[in-house]
PyMOL Python script that loads the backbone (N, CA, C, O; Angstrom):
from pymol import cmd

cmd.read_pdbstr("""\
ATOM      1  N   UNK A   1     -64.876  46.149 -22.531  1.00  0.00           N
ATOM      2  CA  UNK A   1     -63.514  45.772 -22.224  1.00  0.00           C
ATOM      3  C   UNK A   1     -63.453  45.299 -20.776  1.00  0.00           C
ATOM      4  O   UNK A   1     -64.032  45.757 -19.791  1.00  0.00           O
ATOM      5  N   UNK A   2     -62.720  44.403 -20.869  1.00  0.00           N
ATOM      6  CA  UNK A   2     -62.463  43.822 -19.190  1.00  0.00           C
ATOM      7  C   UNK A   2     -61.041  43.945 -19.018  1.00  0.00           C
ATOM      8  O   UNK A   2     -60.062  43.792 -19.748  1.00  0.00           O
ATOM      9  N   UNK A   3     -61.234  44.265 -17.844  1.00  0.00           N
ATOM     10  CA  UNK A   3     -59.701  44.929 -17.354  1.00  0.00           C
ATOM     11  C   UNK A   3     -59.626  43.871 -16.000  1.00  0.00           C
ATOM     12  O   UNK A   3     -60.651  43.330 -15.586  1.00  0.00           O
ATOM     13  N   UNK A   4     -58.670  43.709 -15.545  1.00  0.00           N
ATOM     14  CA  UNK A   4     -58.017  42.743 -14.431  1.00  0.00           C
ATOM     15  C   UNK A   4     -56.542  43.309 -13.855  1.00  0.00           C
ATOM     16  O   UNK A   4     -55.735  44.149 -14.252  1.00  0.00           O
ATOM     17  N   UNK A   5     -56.602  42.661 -13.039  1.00  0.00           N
ATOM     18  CA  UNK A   5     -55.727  43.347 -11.900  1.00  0.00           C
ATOM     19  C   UNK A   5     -55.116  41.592 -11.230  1.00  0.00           C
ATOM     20  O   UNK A   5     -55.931  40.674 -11.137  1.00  0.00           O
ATOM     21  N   UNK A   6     -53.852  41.426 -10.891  1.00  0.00           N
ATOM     22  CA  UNK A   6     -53.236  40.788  -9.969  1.00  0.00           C
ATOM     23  C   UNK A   6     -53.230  40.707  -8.788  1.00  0.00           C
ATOM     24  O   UNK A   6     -52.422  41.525  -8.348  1.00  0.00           O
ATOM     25  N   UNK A   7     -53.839  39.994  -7.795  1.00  0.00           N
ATOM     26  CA  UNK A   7     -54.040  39.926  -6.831  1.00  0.00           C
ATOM     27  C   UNK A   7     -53.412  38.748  -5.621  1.00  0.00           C
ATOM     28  O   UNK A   7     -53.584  37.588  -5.994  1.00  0.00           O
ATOM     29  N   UNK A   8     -53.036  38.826  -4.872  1.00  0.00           N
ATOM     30  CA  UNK A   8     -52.528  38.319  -3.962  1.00  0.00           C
ATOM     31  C   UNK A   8     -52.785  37.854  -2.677  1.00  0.00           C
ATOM     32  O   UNK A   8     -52.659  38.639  -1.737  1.00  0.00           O
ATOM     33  N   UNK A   9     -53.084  36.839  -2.508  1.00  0.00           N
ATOM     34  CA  UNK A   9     -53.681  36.461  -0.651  1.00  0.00           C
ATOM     35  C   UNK A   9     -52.990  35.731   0.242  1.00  0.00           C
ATOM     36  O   UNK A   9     -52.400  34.673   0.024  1.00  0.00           O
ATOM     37  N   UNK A  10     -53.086  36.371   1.334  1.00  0.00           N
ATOM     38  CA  UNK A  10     -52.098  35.441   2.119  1.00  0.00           C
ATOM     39  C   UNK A  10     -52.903  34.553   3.304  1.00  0.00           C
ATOM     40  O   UNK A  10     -53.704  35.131   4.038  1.00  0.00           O
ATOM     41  N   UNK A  11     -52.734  33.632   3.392  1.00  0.00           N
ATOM     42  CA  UNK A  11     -53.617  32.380   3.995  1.00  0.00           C
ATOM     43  C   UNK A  11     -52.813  31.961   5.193  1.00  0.00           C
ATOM     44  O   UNK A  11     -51.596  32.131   5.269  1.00  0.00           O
ATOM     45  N   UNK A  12     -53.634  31.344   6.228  1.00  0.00           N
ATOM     46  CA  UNK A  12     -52.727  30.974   6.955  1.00  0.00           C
ATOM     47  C   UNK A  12     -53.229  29.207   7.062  1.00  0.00           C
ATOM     48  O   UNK A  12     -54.415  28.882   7.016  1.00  0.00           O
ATOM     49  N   UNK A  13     -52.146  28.249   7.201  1.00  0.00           N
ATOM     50  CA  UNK A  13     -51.921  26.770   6.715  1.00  0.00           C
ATOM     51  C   UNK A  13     -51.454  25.976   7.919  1.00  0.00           C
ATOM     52  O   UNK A  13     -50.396  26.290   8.464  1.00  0.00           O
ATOM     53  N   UNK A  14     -52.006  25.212   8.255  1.00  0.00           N
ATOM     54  CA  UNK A  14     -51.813  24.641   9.598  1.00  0.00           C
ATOM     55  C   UNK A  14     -50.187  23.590   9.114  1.00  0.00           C
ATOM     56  O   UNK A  14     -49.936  23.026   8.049  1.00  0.00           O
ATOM     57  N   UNK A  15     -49.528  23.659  10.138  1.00  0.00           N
ATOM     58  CA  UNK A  15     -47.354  23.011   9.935  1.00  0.00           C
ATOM     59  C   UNK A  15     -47.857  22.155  10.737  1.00  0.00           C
ATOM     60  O   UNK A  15     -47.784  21.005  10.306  1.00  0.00           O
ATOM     61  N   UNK A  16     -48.400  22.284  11.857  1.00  0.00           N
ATOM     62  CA  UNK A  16     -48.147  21.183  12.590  1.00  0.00           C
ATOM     63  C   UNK A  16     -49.430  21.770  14.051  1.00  0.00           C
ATOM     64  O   UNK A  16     -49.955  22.864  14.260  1.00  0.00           O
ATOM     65  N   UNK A  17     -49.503  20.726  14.622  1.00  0.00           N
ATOM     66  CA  UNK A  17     -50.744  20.713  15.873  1.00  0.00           C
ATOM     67  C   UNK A  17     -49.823  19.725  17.204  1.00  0.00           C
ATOM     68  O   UNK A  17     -49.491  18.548  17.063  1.00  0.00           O
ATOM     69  N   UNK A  18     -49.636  20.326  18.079  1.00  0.00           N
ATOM     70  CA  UNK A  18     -49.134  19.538  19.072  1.00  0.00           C
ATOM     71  C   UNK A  18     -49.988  19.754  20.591  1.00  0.00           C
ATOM     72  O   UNK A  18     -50.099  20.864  21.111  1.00  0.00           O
ATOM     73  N   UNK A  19     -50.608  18.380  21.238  1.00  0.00           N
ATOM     74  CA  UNK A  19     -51.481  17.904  22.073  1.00  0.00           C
ATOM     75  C   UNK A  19     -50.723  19.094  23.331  1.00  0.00           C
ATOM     76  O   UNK A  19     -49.541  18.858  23.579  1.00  0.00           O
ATOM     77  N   UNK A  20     -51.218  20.023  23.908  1.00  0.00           N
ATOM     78  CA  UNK A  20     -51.105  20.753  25.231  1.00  0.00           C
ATOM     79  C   UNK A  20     -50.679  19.996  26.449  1.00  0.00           C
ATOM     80  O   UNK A  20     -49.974  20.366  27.388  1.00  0.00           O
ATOM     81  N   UNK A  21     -51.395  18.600  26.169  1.00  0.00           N
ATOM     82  CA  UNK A  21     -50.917  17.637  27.877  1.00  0.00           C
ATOM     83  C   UNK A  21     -49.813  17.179  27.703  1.00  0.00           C
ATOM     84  O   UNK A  21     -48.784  17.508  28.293  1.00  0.00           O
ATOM     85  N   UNK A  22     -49.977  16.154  26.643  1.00  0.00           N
ATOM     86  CA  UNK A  22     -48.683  15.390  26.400  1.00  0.00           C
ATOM     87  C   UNK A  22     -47.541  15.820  25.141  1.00  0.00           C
ATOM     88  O   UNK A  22     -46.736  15.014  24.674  1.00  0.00           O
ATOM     89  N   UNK A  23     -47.651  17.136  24.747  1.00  0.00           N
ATOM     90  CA  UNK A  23     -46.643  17.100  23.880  1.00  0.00           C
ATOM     91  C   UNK A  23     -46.467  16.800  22.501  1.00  0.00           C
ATOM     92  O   UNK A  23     -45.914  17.539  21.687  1.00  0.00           O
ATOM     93  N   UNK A  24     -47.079  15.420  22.223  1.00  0.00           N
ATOM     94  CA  UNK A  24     -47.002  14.796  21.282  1.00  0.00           C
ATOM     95  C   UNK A  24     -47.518  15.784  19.954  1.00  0.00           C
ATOM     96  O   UNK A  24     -48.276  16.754  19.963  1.00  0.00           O
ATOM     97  N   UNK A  25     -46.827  15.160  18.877  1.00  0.00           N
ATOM     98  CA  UNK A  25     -47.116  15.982  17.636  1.00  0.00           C
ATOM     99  C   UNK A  25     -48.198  15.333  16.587  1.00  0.00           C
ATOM    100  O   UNK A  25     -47.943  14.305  15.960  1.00  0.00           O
ATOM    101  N   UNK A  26     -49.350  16.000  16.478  1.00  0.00           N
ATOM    102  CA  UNK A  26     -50.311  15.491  15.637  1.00  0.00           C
ATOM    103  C   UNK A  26     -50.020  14.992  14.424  1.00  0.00           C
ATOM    104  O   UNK A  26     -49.533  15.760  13.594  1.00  0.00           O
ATOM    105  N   UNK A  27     -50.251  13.657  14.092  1.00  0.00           N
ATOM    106  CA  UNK A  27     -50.052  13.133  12.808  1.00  0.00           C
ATOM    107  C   UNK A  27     -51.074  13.576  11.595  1.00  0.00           C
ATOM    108  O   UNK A  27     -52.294  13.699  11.710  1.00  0.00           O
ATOM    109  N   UNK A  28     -50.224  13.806  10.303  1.00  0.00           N
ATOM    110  CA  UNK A  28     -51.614  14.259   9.244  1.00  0.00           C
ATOM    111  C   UNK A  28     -51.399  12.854   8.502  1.00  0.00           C
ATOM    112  O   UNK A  28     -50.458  12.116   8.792  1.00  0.00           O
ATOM    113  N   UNK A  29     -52.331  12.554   7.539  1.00  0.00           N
ATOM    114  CA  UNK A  29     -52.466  11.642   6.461  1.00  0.00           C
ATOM    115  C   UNK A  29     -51.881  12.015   5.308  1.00  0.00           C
ATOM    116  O   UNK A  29     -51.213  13.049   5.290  1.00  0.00           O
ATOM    117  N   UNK A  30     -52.045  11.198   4.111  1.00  0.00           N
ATOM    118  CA  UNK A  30     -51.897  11.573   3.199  1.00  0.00           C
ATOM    119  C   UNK A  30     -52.105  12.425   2.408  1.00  0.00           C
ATOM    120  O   UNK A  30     -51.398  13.057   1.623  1.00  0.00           O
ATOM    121  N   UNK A  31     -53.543  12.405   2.757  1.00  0.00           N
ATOM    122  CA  UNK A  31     -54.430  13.664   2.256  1.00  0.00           C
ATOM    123  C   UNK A  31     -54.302  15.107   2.762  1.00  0.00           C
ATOM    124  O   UNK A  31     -54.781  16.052   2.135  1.00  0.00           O
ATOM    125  N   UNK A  32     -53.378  15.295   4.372  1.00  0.00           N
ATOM    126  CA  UNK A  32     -52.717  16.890   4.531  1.00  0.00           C
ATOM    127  C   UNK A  32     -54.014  16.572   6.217  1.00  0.00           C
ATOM    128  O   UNK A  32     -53.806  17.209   7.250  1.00  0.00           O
ATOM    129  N   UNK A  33     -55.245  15.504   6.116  1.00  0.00           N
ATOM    130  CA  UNK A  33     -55.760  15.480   7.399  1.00  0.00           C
ATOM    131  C   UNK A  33     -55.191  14.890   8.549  1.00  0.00           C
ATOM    132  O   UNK A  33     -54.998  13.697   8.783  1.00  0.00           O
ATOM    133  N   UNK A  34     -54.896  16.110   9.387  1.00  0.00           N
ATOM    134  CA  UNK A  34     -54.736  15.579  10.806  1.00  0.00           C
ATOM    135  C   UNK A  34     -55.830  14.515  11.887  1.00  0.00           C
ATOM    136  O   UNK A  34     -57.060  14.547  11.932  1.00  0.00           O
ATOM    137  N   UNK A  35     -55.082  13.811  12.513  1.00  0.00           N
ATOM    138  CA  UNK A  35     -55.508  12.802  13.397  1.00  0.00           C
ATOM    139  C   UNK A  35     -56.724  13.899  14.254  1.00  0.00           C
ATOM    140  O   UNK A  35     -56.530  15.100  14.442  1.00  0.00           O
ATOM    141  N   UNK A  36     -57.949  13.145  14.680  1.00  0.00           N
ATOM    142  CA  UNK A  36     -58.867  14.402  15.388  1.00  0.00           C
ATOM    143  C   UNK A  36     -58.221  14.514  16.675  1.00  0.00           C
ATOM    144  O   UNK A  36     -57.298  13.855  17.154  1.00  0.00           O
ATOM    145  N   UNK A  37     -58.915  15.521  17.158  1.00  0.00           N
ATOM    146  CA  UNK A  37     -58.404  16.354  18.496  1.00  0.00           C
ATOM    147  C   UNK A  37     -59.294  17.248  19.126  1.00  0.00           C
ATOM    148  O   UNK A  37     -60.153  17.674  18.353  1.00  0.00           O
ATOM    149  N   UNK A  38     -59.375  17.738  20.473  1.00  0.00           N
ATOM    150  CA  UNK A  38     -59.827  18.488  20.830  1.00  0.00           C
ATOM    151  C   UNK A  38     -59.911  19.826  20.789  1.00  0.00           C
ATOM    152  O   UNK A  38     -60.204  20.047  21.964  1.00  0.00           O
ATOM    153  N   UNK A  39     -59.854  20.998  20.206  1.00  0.00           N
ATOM    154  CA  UNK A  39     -59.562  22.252  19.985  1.00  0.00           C
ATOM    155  C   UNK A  39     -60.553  23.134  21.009  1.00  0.00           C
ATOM    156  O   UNK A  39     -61.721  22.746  20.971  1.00  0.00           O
ATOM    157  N   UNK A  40     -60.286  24.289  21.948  1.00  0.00           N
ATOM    158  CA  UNK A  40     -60.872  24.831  22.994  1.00  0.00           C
ATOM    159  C   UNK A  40     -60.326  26.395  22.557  1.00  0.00           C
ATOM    160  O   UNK A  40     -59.109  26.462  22.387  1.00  0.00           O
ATOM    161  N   UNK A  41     -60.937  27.391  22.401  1.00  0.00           N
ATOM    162  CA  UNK A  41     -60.507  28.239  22.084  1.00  0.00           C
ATOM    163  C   UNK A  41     -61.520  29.470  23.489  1.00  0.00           C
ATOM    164  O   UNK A  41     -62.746  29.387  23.409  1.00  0.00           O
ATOM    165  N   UNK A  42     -61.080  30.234  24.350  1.00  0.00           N
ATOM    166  CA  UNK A  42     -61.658  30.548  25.369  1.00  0.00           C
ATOM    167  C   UNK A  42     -60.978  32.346  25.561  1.00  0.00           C
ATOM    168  O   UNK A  42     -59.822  32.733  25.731  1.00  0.00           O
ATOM    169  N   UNK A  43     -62.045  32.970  25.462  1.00  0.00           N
ATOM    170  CA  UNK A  43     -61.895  34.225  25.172  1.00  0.00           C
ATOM    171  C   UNK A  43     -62.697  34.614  26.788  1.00  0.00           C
ATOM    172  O   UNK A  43     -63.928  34.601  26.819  1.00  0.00           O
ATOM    173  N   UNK A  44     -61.817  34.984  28.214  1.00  0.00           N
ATOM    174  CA  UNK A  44     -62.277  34.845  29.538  1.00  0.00           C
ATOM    175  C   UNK A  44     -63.556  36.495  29.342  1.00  0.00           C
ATOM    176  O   UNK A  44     -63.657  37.214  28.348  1.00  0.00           O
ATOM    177  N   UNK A  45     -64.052  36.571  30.203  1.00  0.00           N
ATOM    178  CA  UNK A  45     -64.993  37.694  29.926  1.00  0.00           C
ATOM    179  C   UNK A  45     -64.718  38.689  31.547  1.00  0.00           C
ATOM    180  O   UNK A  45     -63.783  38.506  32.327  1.00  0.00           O
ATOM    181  N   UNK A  46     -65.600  39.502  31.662  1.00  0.00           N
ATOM    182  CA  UNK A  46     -64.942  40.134  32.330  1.00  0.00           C
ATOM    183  C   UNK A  46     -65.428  39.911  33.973  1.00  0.00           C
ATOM    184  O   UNK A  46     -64.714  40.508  34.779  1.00  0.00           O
ATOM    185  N   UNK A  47     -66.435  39.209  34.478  1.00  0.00           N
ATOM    186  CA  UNK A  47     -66.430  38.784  35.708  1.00  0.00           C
ATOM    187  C   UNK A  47     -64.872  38.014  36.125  1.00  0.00           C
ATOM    188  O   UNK A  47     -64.210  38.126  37.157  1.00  0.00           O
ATOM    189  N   UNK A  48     -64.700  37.485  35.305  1.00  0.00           N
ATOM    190  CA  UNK A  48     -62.986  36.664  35.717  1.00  0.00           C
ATOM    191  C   UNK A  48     -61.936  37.236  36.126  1.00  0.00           C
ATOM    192  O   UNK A  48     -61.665  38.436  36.089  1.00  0.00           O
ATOM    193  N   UNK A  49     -61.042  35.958  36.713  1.00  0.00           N
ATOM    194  CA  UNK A  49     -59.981  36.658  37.049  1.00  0.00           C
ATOM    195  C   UNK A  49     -58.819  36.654  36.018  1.00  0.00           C
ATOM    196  O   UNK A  49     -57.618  36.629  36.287  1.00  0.00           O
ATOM    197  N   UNK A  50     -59.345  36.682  34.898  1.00  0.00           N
ATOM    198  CA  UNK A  50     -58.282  36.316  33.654  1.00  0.00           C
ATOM    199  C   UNK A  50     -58.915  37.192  32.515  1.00  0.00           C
ATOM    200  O   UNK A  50     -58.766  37.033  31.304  1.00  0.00           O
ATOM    201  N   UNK A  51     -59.581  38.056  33.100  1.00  0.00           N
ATOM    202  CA  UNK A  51     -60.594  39.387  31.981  1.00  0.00           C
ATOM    203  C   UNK A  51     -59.859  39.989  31.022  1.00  0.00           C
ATOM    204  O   UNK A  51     -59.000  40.853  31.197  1.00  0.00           O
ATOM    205  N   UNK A  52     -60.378  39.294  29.539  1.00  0.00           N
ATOM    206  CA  UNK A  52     -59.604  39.766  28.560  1.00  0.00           C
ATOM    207  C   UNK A  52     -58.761  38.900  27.930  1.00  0.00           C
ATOM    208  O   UNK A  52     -58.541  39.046  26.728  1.00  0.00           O
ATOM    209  N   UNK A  53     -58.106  37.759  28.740  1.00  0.00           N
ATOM    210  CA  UNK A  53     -57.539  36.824  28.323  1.00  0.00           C
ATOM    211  C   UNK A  53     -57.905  36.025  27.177  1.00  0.00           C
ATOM    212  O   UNK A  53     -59.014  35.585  26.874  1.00  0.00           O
ATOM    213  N   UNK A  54     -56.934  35.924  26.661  1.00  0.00           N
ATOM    214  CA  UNK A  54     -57.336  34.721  25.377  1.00  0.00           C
ATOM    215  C   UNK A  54     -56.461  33.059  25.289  1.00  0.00           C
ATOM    216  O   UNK A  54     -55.292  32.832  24.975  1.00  0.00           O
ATOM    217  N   UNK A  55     -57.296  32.329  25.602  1.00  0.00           N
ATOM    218  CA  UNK A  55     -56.731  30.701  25.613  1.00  0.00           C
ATOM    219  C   UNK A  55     -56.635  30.076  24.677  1.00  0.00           C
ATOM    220  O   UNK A  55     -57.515  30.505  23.930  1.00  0.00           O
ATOM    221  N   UNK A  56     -55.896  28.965  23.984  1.00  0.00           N
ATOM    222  CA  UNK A  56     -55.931  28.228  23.126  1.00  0.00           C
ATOM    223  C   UNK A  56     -55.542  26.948  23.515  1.00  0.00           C
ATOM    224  O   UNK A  56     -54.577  26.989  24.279  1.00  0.00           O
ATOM    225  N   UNK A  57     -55.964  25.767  23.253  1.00  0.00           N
ATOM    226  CA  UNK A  57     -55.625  24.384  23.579  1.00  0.00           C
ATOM    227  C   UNK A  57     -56.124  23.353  22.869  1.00  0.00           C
ATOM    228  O   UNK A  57     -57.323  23.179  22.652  1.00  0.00           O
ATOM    229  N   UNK A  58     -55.130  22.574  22.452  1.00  0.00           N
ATOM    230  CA  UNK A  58     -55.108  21.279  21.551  1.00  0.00           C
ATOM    231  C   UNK A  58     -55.067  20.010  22.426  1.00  0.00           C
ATOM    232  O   UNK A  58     -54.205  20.045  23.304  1.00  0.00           O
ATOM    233  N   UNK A  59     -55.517  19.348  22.389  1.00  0.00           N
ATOM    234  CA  UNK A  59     -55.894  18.148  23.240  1.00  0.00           C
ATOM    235  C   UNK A  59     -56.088  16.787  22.339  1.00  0.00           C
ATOM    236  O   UNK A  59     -57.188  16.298  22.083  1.00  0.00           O
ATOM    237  N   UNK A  60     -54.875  16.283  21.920  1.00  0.00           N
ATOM    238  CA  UNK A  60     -55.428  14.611  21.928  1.00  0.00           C
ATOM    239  C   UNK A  60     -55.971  13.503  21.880  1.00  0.00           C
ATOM    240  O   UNK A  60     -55.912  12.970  22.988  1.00  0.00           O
ATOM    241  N   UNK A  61     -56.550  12.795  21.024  1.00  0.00           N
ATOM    242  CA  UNK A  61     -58.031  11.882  21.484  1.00  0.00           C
ATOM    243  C   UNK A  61     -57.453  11.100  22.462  1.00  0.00           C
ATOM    244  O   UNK A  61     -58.418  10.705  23.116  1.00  0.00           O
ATOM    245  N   UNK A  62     -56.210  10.533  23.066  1.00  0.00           N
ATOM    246  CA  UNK A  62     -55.796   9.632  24.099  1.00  0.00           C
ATOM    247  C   UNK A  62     -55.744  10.282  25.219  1.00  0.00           C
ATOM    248  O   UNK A  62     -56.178   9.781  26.257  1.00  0.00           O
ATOM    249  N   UNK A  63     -55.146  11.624  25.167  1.00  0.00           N
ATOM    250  CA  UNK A  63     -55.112  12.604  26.818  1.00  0.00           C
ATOM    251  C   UNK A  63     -56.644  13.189  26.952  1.00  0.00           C
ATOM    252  O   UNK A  63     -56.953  13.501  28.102  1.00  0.00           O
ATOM    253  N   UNK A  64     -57.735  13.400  25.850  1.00  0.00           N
ATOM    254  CA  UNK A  64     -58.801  13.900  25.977  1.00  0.00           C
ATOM    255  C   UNK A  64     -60.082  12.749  26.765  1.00  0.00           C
ATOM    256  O   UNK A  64     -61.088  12.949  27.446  1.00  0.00           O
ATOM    257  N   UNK A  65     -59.283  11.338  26.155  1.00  0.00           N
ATOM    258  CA  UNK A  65     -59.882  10.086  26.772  1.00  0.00           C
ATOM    259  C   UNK A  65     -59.802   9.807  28.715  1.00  0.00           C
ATOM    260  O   UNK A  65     -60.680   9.398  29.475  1.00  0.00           O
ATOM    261  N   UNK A  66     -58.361  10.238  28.995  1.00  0.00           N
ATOM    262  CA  UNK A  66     -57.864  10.301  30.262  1.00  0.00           C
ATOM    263  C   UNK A  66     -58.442  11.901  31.082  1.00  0.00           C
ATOM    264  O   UNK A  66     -58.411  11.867  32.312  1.00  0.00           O
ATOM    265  N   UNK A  67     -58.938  13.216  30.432  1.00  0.00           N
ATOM    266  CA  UNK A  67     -58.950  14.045  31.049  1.00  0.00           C
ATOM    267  C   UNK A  67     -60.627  13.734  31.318  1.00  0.00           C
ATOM    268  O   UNK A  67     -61.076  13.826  32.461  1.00  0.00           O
ATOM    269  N   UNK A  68     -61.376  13.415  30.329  1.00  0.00           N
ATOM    270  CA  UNK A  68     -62.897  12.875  30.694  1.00  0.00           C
ATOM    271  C   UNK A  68     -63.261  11.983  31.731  1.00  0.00           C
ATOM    272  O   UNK A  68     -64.230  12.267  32.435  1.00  0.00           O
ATOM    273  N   UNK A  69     -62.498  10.747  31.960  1.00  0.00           N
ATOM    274  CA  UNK A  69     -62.437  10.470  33.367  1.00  0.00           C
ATOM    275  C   UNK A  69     -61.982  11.069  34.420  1.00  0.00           C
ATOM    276  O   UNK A  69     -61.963  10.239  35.329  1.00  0.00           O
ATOM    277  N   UNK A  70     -61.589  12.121  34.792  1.00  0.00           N
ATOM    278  CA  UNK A  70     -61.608  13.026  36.162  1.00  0.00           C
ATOM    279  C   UNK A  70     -63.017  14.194  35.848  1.00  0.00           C
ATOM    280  O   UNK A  70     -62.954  15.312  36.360  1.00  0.00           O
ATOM    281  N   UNK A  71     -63.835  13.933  35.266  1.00  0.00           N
ATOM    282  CA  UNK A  71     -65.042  15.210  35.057  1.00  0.00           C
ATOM    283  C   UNK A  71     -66.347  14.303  36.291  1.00  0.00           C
ATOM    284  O   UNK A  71     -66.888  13.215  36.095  1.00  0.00           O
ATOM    285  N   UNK A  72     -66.428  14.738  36.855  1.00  0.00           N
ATOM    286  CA  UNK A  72     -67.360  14.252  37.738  1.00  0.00           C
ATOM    287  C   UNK A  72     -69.042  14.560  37.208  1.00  0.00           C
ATOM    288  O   UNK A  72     -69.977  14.141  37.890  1.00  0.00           O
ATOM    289  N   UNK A  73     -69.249  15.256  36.056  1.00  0.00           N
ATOM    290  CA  UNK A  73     -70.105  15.388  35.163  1.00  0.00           C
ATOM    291  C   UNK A  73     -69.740  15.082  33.614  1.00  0.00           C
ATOM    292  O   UNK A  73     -69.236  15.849  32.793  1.00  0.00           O
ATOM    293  N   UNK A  74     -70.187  13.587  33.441  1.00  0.00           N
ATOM    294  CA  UNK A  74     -69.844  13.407  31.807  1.00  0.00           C
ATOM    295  C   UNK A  74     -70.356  13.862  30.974  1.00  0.00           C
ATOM    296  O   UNK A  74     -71.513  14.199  31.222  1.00  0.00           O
ATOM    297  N   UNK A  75     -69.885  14.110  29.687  1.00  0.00           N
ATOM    298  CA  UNK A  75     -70.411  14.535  28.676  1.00  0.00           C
ATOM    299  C   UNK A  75     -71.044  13.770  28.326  1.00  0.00           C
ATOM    300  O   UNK A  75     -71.707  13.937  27.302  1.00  0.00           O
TER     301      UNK A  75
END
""", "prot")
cmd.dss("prot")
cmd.show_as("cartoon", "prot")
cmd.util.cbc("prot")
cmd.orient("prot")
């Protein structure tokens, strides 16, 4: 005998992505894919002065284009 049970999950679904510099709100397609972007996710450690901190930042391919020219070491 097989027995079953109802189960339930709760997911989490990206609404919307908006660029950290400029604001702007990430466009998706048809298909539910968003325009690419930079995503930085920075968990500071504990020599810092931000120990423990947790960062998040969405970045743009047009403001990510403009922030790469001020890096005095390119990628």
């Amino acid at each position: 005998m097989i027995k079953t049970e109802k189960r339930t999950y709760e997911t989490n679904t990206v609404s919307e992505i908006v660029c950290n510099v400029c604001e702007r709100k990430l466009e998706a397609n048809e298909h539910g894919y968003y325009e690419d972007f930079v995503h930085i996710d920075k968990l500071w450690g504990y020599t810092s002065e931000n120990d423990g901190k947790e960062e998040t930042v969405d970045i743009c391919e047009k403001c990510w284009k403009k922030l790469k020219k001020t890096f005095k070491i390119k990628p």
